[in-house]
C-alpha positions as CSV (number, residue, x, y, z in Angstrom):
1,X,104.5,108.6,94.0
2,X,104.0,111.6,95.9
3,X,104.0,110.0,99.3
4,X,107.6,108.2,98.6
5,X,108.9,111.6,97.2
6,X,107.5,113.2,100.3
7,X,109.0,110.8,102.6
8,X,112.7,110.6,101.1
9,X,113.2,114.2,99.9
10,X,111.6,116.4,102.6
11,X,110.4,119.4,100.1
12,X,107.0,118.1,99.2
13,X,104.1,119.0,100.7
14,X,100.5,116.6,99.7
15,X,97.4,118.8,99.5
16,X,95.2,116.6,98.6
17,X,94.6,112.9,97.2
18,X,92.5,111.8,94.8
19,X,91.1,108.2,93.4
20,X,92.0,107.5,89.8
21,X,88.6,106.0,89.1
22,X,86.7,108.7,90.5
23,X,85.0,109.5,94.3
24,X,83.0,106.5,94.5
25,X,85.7,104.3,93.0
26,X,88.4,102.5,94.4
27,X,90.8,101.0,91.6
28,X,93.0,98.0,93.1
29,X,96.7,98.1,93.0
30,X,97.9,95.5,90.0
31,X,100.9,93.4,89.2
32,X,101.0,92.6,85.4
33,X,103.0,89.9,83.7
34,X,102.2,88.6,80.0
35,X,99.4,86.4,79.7
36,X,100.0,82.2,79.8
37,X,103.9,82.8,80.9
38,X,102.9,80.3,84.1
39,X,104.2,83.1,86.6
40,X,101.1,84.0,87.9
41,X,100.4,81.5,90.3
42,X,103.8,82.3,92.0
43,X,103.1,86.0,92.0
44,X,99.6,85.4,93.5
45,X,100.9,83.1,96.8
46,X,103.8,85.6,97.4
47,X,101.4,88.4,97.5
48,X,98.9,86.8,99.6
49,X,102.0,85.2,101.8
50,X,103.5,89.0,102.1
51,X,99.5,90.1,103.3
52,X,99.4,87.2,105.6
53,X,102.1,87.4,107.4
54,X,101.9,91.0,107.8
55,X,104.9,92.4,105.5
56,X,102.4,94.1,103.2
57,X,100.6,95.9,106.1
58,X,104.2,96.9,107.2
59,X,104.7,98.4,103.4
60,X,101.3,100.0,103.5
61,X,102.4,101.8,106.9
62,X,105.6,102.9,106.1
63,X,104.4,104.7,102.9
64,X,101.0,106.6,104.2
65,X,98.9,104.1,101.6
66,X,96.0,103.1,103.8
67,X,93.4,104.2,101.2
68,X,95.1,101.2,99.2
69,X,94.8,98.3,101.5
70,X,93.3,95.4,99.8
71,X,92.5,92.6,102.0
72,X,93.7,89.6,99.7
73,X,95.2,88.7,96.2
74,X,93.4,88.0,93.7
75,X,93.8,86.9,89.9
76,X,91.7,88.9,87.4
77,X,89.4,90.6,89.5
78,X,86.4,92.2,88.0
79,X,87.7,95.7,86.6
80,X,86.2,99.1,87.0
81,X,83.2,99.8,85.2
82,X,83.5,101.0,82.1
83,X,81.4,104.5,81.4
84,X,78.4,104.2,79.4
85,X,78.6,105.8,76.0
């Protein structure tokens, strides 16, 4: 959020950026829709069209979000571990 209000407002200035899920972590972006609705197959092959045919890498240019690149889409990846306890 800070690197869209940086680019359409001109009055923020980004020190520093920092993972969610830590230094060595890398959380992946998500799109959520409610489970068994049959839209998730759809939402999977636009994704993966947008990153092959280079709109996502476009997206992740214009806004600064290299850090966030993901190289395909993928349905229910494994999540971040979860902390022992």
């Amino acid at each position: 959020m800070a690197v869209y209000h940086l680019a359409t407002s001109g009055d923020t200035k980004i020190a520093a950026a920092f993972s969610g899920a830590g230094e060595a972590l890398q959380a992946e972006i998500a799109v959520a829709t409610n489970k068994d609705n049959g839209l998730i197959a759809a939402v999977h092959a636009a994704l993966q069209h947008a990153i092959d045919n280079g709109t996502y890498q476009r997206v992740i240019d214009r806004w600064g979000l290299h850090s966030e690149v993901v190289s395909q889409s993928r349905i229910n990846p494994p999540g971040l571990p979860k902390p022992e306890g």
